[in-house]
C-alpha positions as CSV (number, residue, x, y, z in Angstrom):
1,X,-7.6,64.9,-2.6
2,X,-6.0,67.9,-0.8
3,X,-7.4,70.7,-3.3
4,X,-6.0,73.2,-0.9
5,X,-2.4,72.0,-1.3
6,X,-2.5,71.7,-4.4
7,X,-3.9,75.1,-5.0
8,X,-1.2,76.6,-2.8
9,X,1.8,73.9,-5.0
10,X,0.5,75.9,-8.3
11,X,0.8,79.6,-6.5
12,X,4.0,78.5,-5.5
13,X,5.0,78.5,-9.5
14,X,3.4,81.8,-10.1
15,X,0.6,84.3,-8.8
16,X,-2.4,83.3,-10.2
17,X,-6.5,83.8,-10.3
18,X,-8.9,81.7,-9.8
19,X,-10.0,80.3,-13.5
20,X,-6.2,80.0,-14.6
21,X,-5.4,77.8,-11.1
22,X,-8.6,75.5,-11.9
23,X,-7.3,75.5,-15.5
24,X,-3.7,74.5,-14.8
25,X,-4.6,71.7,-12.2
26,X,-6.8,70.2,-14.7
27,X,-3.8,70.5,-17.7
28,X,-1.4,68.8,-15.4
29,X,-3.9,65.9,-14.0
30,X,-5.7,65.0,-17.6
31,X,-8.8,66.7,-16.0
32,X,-9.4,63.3,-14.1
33,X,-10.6,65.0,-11.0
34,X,-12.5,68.1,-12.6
35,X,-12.4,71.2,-9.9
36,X,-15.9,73.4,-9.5
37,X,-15.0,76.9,-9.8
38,X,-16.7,77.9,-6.9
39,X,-14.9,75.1,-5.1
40,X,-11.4,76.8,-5.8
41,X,-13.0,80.4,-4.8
42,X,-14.1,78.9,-1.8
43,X,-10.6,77.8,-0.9
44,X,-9.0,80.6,-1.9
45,X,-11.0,82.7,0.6
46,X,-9.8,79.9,3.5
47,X,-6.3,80.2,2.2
48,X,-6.4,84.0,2.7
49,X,-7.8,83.6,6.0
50,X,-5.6,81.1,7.2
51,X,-2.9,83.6,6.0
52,X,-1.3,81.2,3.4
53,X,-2.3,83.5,0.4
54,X,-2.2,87.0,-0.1
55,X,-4.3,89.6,-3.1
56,X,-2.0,91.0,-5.2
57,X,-4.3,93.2,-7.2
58,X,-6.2,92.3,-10.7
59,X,-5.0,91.7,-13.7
60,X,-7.1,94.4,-15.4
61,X,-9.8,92.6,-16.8
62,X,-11.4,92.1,-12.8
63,X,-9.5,89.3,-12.0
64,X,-8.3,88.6,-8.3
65,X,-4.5,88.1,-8.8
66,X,-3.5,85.8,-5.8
67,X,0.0,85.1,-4.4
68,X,1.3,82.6,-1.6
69,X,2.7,84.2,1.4
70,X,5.9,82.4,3.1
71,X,3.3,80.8,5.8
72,X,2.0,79.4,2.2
73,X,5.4,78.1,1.1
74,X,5.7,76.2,4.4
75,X,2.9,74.9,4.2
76,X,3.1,73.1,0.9
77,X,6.5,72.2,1.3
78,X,5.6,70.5,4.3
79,X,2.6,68.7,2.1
80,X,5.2,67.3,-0.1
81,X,7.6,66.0,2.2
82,X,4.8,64.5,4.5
83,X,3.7,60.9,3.2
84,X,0.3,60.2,2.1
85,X,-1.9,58.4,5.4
86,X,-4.0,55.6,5.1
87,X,-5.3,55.7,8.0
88,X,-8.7,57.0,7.1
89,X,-8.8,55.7,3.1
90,X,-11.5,57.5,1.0
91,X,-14.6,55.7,0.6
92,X,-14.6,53.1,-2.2
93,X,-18.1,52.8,-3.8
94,X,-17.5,49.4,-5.0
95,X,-16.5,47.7,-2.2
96,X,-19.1,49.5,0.0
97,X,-21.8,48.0,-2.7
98,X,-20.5,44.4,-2.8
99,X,-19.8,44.3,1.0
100,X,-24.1,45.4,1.8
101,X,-24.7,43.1,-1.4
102,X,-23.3,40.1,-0.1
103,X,-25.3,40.8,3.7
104,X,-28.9,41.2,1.7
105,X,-31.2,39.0,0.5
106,X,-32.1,38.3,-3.5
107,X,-29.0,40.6,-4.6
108,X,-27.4,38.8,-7.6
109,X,-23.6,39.0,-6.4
110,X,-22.2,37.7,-9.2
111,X,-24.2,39.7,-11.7
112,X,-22.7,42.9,-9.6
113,X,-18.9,41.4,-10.1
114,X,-19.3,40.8,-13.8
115,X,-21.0,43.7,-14.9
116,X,-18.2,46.0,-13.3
117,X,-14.7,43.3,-13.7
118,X,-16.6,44.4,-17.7
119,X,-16.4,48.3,-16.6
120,X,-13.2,48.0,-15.4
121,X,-11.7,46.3,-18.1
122,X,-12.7,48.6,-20.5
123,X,-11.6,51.4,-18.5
124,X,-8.3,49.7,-18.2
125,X,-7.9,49.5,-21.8
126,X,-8.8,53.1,-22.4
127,X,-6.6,54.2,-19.9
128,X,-3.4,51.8,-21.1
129,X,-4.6,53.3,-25.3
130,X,-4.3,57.3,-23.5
131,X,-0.9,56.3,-22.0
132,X,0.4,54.7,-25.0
133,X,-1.1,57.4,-27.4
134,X,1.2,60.1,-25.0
135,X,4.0,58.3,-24.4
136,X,4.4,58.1,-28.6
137,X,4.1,61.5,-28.8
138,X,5.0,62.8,-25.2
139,X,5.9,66.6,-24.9
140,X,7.6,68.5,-21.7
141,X,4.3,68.9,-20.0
142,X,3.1,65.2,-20.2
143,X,5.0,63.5,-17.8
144,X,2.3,64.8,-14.8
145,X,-0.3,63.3,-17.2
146,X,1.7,60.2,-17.5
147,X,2.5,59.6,-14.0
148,X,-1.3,59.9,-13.5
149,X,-2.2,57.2,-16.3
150,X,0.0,55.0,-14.7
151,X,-1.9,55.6,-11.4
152,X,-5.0,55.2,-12.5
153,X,-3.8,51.9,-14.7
154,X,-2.5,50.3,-11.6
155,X,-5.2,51.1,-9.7
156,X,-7.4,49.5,-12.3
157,X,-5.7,46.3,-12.2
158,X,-5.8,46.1,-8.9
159,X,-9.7,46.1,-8.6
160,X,-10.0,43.9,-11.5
161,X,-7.5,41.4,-9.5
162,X,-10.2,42.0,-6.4
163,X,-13.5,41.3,-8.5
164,X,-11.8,38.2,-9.0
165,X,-11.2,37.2,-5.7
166,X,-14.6,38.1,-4.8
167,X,-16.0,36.0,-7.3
168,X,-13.8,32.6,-6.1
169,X,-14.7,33.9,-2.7
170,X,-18.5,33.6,-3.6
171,X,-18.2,30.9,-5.9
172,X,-16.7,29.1,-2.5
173,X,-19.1,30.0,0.0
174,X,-22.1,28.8,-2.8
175,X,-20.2,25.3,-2.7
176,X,-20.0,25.2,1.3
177,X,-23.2,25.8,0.7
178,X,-24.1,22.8,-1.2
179,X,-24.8,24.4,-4.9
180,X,-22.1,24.3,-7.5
181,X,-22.9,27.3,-10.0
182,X,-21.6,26.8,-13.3
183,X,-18.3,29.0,-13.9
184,X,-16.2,29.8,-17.4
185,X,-12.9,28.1,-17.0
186,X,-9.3,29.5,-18.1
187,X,-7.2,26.6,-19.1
188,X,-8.9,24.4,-16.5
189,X,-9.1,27.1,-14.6
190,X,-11.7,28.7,-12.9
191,X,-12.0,32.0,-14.7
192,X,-12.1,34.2,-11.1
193,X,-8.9,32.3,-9.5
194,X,-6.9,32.5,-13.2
195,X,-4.0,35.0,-12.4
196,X,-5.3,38.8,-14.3
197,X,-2.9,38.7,-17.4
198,X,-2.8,42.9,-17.5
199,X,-1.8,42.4,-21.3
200,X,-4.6,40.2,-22.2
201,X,-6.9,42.5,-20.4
202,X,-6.3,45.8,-22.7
């Protein structure tokens, strides 16, 4: 997450200080990635540095009033007509856990997959009840919030859809390797290689 872009995006609306810029990213993101205020201080004082952002006074009470310069404007307007690289994709706890789990000895693999598919579900549905609960009665200012329910709602499908095919892909390699571990079924179906229903999960 490029906090100092999106620092600079909300200077670009209007000068600002440090507690209201914190404050204003967390309003229009639901607070789902919560900044430290020392965090946002520390890259204001880079963004002044770098000559993106400039003082402009206090507002009386000893806040640091700070504005984006035109090297700032470039900058983020740059940011939002770049795309998004994957080259280098953020570290993904779950997948680092299952892929050491499945490489040591006595880890219970399968306890691992249900416990979180049962996480992940649940957050799936609270995520799908806050979108629905905003959408009903959605102001001006939600559709930010919106957009980032639905991000969070696909993303949450998607690593349910993976725990699945983790659990088939165990569930396979224990056959290969002669056991046959008992499995709930969907319809016939084993449970892990029956196609995630996004309704039925929330």
């Amino acid at each position: 997450m490029s906090i100092r872009h999106s620092l600079l995006a909300l200077l670009q609306d209007q000068p600002r200080y440090g507690y209201q810029l914190r404050v204003e990213f967390e309003n229009r993101t639901g607070s789902t990635w919560p900044l430290n205020i020392g965090q946002v201080y520390t890259t204001l004082d880079r963004l002044e540095r770098d000559g993106l952002v400039a003082r402009k006074g206090d507002d009386g009470e000893g806040h640091v009033i700070y504005s984006i310069t035109d090297e700032g404007r470039a900058e983020v307007q740059g940011w939002f007509a770049a795309t998004v690289e994957r080259n280098n994709p953020p570290r993904n706890e779950l997948a680092i856990k299952l892929a050491l789990a499945v490489t040591l000895p006595g880890v219970d693999v399968q306890a691992i997959i249900q416990a979180q598919r049962v996480a992940s579900i649940r957050a799936l549905q609270h995520y799908t009840k806050a979108r629905r609960d905003t959408a009903a009665g959605q102001r001006s200012g939600d559709t930010a919030w919106l957009l980032v329910l639905d991000s969070l709602i696909f993303q949450t499908e998607a690593e349910v859809r993976w725990l699945d095919l983790c659990e088939a892909r165990m569930v396979q390699q224990a056959q290969s390797a002669g056991t046959n571990p008992a499995r709930k079924t969907v319809n016939g179906v084993p449970e892990a290689a029956a196609p995630l229903n996004a309704d039925s999960r929330r």
